[in-house]
FIFIDREN-951139 format. One record per residue: residue number from 1; residue in three letters; z, x, y of N, C-alpha, C, O in turn. Coordinates in nm, 2 decimals. Atoms other than C-alpha are relative to their C-alpha. Layout:
N
- pos, code, n_up, n_east, n_north, ca_up, ca_east, ca_north, c_up, c_east, c_north, o_up, o_east, o_north
- NUM, ALA, Z, X, Y, Z, X, Y, Z, X, Y, Z, X, Y
...
END
This chain:
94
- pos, code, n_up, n_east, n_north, ca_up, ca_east, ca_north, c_up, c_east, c_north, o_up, o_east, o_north
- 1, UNK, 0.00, 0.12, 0.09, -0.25, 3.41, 2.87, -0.09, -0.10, 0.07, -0.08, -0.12, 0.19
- 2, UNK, 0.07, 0.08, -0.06, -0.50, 3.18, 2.93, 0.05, -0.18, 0.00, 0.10, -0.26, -0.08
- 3, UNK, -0.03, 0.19, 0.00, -0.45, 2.81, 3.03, -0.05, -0.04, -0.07, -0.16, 0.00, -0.11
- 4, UNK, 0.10, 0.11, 0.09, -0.52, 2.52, 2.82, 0.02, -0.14, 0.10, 0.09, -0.21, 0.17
- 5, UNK, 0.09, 0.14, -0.04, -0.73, 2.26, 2.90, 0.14, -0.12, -0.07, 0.23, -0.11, -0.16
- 6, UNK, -0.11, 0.12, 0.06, -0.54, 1.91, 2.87, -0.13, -0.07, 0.05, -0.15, -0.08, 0.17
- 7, UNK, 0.10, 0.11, -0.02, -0.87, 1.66, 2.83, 0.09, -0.13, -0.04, 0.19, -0.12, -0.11
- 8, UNK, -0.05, 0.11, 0.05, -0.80, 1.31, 2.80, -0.08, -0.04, -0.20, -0.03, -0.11, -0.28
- 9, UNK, 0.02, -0.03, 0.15, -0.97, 1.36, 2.45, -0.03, 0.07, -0.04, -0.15, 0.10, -0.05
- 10, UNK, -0.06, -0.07, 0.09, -0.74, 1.59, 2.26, -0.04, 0.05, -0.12, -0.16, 0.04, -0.15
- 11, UNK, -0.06, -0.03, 0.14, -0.66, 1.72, 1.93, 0.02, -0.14, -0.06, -0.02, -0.16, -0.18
- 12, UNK, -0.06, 0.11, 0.13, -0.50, 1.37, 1.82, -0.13, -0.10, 0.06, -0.16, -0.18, -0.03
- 13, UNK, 0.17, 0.12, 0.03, -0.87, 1.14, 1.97, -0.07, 0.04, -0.11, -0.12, -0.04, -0.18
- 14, UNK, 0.08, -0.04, 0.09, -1.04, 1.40, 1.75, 0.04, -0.04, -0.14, -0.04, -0.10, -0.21
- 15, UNK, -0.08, 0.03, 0.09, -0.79, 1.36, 1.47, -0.07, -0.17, -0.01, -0.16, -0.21, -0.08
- 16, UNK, 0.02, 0.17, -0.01, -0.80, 0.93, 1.57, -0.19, 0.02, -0.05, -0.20, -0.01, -0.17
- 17, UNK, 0.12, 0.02, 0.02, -1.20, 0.97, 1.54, -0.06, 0.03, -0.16, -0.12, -0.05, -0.24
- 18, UNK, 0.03, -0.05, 0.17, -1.25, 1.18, 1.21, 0.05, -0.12, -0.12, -0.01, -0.14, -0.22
- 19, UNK, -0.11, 0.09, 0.11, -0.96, 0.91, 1.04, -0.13, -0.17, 0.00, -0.17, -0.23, -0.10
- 20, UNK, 0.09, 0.14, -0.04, -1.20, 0.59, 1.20, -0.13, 0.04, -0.10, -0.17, -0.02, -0.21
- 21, UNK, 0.14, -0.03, 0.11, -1.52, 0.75, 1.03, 0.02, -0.01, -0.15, -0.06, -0.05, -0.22
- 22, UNK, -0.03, -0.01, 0.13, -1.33, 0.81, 0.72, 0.03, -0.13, -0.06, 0.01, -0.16, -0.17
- 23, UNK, 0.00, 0.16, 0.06, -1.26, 0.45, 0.69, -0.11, -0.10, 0.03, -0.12, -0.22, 0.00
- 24, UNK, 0.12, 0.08, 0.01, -1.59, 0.34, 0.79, -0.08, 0.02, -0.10, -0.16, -0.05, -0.15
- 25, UNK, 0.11, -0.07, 0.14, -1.77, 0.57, 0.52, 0.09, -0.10, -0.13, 0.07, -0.15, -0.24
- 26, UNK, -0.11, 0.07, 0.17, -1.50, 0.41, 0.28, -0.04, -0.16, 0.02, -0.07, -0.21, -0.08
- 27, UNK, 0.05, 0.14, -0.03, -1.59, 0.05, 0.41, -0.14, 0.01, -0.06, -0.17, -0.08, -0.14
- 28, UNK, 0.13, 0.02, 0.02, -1.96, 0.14, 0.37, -0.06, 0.02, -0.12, -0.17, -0.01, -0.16
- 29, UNK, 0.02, -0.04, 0.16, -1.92, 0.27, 0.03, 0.07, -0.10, -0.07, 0.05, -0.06, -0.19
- 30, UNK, 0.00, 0.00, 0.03, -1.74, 0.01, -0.08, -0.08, -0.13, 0.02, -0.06, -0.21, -0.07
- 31, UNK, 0.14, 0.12, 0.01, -2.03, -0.27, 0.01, -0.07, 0.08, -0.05, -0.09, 0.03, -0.16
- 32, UNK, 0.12, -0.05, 0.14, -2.28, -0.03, -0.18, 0.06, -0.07, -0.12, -0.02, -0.13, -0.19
- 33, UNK, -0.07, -0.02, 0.16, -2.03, -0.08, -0.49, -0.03, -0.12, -0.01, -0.10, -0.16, -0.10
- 34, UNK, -0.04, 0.10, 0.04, -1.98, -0.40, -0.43, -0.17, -0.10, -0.03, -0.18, -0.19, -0.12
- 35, UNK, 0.10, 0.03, 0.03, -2.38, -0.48, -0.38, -0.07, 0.02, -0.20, -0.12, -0.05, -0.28
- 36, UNK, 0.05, -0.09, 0.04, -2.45, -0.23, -0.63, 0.06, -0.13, -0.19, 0.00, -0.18, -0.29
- 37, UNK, -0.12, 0.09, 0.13, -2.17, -0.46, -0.91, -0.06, -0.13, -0.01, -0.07, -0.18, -0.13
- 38, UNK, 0.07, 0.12, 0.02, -2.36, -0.79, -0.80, -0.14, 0.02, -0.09, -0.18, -0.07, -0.16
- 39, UNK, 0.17, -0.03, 0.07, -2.71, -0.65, -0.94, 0.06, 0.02, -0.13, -0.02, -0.02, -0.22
- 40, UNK, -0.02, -0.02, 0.14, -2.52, -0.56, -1.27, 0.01, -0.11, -0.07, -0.02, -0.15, -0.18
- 41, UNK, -0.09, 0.17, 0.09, -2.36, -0.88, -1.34, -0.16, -0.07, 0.02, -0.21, -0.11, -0.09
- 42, UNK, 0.07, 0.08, 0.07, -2.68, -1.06, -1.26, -0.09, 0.06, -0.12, -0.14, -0.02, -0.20
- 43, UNK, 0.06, -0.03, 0.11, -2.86, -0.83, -1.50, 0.06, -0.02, -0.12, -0.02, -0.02, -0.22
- 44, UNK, -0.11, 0.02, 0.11, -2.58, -0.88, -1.75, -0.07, -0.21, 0.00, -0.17, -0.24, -0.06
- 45, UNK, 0.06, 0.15, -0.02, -2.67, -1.29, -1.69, -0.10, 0.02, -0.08, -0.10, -0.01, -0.20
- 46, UNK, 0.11, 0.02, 0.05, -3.02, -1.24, -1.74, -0.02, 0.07, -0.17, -0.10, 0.01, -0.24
- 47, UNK, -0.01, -0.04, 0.11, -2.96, -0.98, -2.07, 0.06, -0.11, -0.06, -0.01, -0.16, -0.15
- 48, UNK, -0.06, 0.07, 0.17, -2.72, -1.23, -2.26, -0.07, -0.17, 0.03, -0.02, -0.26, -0.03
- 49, UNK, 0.07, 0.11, 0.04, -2.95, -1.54, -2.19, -0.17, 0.08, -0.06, -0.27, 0.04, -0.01
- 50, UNK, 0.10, -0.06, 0.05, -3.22, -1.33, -2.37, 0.00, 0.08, -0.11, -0.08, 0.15, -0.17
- 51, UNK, -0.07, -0.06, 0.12, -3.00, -1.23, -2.64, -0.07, -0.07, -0.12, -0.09, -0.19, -0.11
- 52, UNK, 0.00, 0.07, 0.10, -3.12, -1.30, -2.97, 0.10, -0.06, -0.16, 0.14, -0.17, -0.20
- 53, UNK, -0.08, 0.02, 0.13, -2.92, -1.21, -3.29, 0.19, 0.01, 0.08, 0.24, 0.03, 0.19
- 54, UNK, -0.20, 0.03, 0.04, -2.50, -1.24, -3.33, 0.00, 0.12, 0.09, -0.01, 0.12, 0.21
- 55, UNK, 0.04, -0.15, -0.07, -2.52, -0.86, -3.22, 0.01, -0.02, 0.15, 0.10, 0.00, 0.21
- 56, UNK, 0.01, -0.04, -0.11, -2.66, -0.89, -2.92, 0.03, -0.08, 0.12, 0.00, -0.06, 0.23
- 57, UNK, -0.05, 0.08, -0.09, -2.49, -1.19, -2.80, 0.18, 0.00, 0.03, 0.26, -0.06, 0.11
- 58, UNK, -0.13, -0.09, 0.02, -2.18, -1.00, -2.87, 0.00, 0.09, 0.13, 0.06, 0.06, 0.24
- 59, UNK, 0.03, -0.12, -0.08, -2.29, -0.71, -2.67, 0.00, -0.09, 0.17, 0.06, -0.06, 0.28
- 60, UNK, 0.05, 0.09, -0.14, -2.40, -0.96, -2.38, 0.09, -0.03, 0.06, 0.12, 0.02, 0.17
- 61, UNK, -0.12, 0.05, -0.05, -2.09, -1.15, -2.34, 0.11, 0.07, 0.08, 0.18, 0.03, 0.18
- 62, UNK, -0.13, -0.08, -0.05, -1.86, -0.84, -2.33, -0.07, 0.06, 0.14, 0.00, 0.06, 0.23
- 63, UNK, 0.01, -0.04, -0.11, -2.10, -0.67, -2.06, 0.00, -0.07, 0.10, 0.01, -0.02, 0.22
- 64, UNK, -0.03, 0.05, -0.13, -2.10, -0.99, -1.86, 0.11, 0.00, 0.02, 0.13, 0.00, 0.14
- 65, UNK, -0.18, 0.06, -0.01, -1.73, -1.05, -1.89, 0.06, 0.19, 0.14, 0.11, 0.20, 0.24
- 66, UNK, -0.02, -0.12, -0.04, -1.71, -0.64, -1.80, -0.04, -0.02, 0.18, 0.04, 0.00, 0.26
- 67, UNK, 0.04, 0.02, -0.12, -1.95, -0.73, -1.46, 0.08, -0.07, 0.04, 0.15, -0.01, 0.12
- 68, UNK, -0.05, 0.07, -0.09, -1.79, -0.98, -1.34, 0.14, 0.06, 0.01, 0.16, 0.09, 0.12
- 69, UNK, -0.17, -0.04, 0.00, -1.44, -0.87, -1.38, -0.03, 0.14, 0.15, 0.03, 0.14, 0.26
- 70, UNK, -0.01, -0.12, -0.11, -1.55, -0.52, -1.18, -0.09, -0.06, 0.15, -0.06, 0.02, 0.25
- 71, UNK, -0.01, 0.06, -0.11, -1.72, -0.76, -0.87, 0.14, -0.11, 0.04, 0.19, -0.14, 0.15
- 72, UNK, -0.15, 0.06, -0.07, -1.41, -0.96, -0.84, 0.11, 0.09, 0.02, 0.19, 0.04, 0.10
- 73, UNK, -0.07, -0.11, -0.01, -1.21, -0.65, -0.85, -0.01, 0.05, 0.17, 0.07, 0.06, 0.26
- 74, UNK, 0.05, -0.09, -0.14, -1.44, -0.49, -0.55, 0.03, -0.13, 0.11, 0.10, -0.13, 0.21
- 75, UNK, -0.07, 0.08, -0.13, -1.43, -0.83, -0.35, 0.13, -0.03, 0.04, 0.15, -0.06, 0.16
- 76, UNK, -0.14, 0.01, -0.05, -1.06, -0.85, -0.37, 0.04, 0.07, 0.09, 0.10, 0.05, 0.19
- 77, UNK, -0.01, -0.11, -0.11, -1.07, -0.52, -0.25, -0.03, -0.02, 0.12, 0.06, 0.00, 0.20
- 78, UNK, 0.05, 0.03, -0.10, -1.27, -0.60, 0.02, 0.09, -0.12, 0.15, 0.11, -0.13, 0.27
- 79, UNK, -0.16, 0.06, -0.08, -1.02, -0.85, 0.10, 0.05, 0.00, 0.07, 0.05, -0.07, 0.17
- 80, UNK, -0.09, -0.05, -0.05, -0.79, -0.68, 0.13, 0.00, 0.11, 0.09, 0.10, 0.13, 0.16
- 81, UNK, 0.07, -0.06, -0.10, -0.95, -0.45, 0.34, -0.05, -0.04, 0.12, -0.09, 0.05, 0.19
- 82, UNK, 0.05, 0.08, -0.10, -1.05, -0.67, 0.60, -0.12, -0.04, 0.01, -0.14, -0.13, 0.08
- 83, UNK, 0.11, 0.03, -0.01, -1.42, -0.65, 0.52, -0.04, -0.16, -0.03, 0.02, -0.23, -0.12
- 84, UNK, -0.02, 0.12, 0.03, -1.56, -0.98, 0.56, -0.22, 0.04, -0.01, -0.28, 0.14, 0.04
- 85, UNK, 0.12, -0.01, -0.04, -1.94, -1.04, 0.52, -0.10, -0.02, 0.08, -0.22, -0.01, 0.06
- 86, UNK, 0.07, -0.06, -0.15, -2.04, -1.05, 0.87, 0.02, 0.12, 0.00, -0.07, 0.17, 0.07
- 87, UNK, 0.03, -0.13, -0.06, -1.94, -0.69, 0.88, -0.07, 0.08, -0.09, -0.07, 0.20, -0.06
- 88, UNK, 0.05, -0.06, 0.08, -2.15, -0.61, 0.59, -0.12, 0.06, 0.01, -0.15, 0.16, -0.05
- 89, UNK, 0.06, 0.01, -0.08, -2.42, -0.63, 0.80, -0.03, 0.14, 0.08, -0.12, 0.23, 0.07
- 90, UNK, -0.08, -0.07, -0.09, -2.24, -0.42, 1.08, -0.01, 0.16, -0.10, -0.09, 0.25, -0.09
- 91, UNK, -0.02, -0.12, 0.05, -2.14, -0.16, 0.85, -0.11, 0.06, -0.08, -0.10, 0.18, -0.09
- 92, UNK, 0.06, -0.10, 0.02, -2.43, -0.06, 0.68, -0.15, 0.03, 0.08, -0.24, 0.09, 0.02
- 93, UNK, 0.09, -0.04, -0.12, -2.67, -0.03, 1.00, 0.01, 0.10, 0.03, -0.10, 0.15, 0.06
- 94, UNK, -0.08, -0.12, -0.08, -2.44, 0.28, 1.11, -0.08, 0.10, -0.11, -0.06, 0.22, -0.10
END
């Protein structure tokens, strides 16, 4: 039978390291989203001030109402997540 090695990092650092990455990829994905949600809403902005007819100030209203609603969503999230925007920085350098 052969001996096992006992390093000071295991099975459970590797485990601790994979889980840290998995929450920094999840951090870093959700400042894309959350960038990604600001460029809609201001394109939503600049569509319904460029609206012309009933139609398409219909259309405008609901896709800004839609934008904004899904960045206040993701910033809550973010929140609640701890991300603050100094680490936004931080996290997508990596």
């Amino acid at each position: 039978m052969k001996p096992v090695l006992q390093w000071p990092y295991g099975k459970k650092s590797l485990k601790a390291k994979t889980e840290k990455e998995t929450i920094l990829k999840d951090k870093q994905m959700l400042v894309f989203e959350i960038r990604k949600a600001h460029q809609n809403w201001v394109a939503a902005q600049a569509h319904f001030e460029f609206a012309l007819d009933k139609d398409q100030v219909d259309y405008a209203i609901y896709a800004l109402e839609a934008a904004e609603k899904r960045f206040e969503m993701l910033i809550k999230q973010a929140k609640q997540s701890g991300i603050s925007l100094i680490d936004t920085d931080r996290l997508t350098e990596v």
